[in-house]
Backbone as CSV, one residue per row, in Angstrom:
resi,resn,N_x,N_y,N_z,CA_x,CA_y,CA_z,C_x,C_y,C_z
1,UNK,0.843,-1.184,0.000,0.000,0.000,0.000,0.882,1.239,0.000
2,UNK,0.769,1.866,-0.895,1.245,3.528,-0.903,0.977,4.314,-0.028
3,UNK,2.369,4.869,0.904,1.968,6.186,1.894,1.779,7.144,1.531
4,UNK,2.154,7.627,0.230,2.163,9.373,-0.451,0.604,9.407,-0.928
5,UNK,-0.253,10.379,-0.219,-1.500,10.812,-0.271,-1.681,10.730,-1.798
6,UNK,-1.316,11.501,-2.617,-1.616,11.428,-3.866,-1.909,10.312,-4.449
7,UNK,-0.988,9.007,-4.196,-1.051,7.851,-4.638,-2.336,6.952,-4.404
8,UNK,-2.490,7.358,-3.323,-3.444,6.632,-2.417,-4.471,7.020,-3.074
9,UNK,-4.741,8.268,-3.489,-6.119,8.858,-4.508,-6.344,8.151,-5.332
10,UNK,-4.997,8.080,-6.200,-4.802,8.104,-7.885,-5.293,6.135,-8.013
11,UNK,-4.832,5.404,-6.620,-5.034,3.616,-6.422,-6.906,3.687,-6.660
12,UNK,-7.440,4.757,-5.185,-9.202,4.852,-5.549,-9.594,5.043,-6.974
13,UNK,-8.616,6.308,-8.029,-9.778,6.154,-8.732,-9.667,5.241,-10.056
14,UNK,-8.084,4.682,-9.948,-8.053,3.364,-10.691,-9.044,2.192,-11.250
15,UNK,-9.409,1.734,-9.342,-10.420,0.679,-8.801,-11.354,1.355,-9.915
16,UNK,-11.806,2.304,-9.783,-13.239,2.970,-10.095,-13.471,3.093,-11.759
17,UNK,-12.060,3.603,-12.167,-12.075,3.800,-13.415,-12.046,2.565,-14.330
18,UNK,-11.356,1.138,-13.634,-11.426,-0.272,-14.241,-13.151,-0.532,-13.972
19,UNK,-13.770,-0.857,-12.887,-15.263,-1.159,-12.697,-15.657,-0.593,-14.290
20,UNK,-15.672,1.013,-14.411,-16.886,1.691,-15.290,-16.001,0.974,-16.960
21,UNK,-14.773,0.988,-16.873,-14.707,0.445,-18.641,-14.869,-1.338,-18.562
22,UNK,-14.959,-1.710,-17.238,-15.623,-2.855,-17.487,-16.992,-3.386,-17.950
23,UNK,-17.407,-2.275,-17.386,-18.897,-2.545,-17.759,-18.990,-1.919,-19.202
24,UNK,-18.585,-1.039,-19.284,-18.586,-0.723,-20.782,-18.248,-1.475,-21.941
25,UNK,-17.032,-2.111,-21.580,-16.531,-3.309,-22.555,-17.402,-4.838,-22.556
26,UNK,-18.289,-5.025,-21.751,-18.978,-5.862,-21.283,-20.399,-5.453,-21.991
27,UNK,-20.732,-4.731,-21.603,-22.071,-3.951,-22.779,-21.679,-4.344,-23.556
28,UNK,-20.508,-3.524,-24.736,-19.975,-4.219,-26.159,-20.046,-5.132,-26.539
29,UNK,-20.019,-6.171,-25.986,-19.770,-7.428,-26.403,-21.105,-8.257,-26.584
30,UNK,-21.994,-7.534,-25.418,-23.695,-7.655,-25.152,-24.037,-7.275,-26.575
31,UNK,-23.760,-6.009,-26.736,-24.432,-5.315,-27.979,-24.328,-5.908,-29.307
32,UNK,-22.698,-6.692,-28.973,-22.315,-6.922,-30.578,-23.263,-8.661,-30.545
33,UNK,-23.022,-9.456,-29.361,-24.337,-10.313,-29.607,-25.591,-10.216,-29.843
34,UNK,-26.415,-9.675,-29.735,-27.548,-9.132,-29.780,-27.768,-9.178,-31.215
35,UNK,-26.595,-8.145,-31.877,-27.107,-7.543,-33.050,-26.591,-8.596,-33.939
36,UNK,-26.016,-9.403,-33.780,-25.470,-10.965,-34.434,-26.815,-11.786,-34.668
37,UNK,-27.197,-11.864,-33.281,-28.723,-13.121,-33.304,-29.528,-12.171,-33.987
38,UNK,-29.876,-11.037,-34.040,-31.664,-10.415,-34.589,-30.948,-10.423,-35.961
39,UNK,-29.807,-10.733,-36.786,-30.253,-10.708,-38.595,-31.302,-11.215,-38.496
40,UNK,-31.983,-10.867,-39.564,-33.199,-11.751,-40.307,-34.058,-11.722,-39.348
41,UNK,-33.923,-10.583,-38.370,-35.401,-9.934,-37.779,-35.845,-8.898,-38.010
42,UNK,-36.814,-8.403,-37.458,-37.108,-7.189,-37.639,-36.730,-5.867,-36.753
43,UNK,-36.285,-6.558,-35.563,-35.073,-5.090,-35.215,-33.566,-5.640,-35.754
44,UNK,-33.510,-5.911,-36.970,-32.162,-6.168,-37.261,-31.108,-4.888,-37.408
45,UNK,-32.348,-3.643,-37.642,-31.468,-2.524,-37.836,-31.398,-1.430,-36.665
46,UNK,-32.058,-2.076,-35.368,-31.881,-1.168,-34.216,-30.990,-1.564,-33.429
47,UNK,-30.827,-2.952,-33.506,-29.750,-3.788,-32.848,-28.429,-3.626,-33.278
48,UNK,-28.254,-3.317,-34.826,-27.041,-3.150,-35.036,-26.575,-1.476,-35.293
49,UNK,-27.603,-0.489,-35.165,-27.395,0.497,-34.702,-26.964,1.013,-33.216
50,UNK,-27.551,0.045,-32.416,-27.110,0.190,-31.117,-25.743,-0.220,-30.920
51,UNK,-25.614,-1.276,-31.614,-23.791,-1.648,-31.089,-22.862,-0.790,-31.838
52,UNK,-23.066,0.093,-32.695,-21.877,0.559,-33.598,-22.315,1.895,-32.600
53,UNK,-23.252,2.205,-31.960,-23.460,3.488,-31.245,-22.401,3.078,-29.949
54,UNK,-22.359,2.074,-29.261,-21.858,1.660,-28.413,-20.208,1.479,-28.420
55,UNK,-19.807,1.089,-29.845,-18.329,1.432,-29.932,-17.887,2.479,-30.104
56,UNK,-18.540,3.565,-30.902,-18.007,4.646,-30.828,-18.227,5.652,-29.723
57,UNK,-18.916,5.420,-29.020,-19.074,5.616,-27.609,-17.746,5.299,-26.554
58,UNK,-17.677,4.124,-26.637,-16.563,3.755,-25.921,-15.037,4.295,-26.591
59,UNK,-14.858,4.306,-27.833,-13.899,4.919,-28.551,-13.342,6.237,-27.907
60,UNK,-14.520,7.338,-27.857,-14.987,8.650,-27.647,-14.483,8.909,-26.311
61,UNK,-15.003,7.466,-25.532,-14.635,7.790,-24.215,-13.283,7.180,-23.574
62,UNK,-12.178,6.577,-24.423,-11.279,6.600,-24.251,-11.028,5.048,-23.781
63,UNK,-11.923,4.779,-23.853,-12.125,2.484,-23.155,-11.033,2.390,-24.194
64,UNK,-11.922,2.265,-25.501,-11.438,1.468,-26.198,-10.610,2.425,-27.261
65,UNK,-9.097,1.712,-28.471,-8.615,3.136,-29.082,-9.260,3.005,-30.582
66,UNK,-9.339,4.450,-30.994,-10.244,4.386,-32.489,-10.090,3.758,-33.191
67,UNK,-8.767,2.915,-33.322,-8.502,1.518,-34.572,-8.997,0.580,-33.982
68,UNK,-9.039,0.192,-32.828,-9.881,-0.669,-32.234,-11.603,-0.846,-32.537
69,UNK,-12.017,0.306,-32.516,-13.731,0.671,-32.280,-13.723,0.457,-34.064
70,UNK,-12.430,0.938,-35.106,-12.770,0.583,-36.361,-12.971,-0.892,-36.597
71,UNK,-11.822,-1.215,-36.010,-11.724,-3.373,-36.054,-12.764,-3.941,-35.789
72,UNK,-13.483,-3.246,-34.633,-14.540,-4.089,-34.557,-15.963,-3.852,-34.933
73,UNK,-15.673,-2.676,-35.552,-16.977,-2.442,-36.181,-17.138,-2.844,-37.691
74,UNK,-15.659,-3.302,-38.370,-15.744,-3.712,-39.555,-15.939,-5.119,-39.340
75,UNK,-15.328,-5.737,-38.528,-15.501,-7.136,-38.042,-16.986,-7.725,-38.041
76,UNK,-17.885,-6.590,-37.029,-19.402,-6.828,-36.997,-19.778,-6.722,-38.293
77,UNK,-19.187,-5.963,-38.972,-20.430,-5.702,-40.360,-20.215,-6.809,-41.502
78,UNK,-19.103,-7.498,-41.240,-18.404,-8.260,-42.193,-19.477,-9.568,-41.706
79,UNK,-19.157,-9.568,-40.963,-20.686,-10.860,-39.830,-21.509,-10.782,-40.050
80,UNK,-22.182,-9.570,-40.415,-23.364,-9.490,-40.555,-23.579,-9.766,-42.049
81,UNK,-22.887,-9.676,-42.606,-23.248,-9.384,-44.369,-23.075,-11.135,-44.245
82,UNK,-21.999,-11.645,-43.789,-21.831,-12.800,-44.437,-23.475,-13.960,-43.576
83,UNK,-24.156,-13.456,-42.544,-24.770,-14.197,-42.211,-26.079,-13.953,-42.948
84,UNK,-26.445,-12.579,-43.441,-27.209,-12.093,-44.777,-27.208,-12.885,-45.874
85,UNK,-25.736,-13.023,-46.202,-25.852,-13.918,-47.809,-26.399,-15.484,-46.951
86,UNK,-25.812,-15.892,-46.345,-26.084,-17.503,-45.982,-27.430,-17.809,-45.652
87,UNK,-28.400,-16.856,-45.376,-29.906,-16.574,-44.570,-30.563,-16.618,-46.247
């Protein structure tokens, strides 16, 4: 454990700052399932509006880095098209 006050802050808001991009990165992954299973439904296009809202969200907010939020948003769409043609 760190004696220099500052440190001792900077350890709290670590804890705090891992919790919130956990959950954030954890959503993502929610979102990008979601919008995987509804192809060939009829919220197929709110579901996958929500997850590309959700990466660049996290991008924005510094979770995740913008080549990242690109990777995986080309990744999803590439999924999606290919489960389109096979449907």
């Amino acid at each position: 454990m760190a004696n220099i006050k500052s440190q001792i802050k900077r350890n709290k808001q670590n804890i705090v700052d891992r919790d919130r991009n956990k959950a954030v990165k954890s959503e993502l992954r929610t979102r990008t399932k979601t919008a995987i299973t509804s192809v060939g439904t009829e919220n197929e296009e709110t579901a996958l509006r929500a997850a590309v809202k959700r990466i660049d969200m996290a991008a924005s907010k510094g979770v995740i880095h913008k080549n990242q939020a690109a990777n995986k948003k080309s990744g999803l769409m590439k999924r999606i098209a290919s489960l389109r043609n096979n449907a």
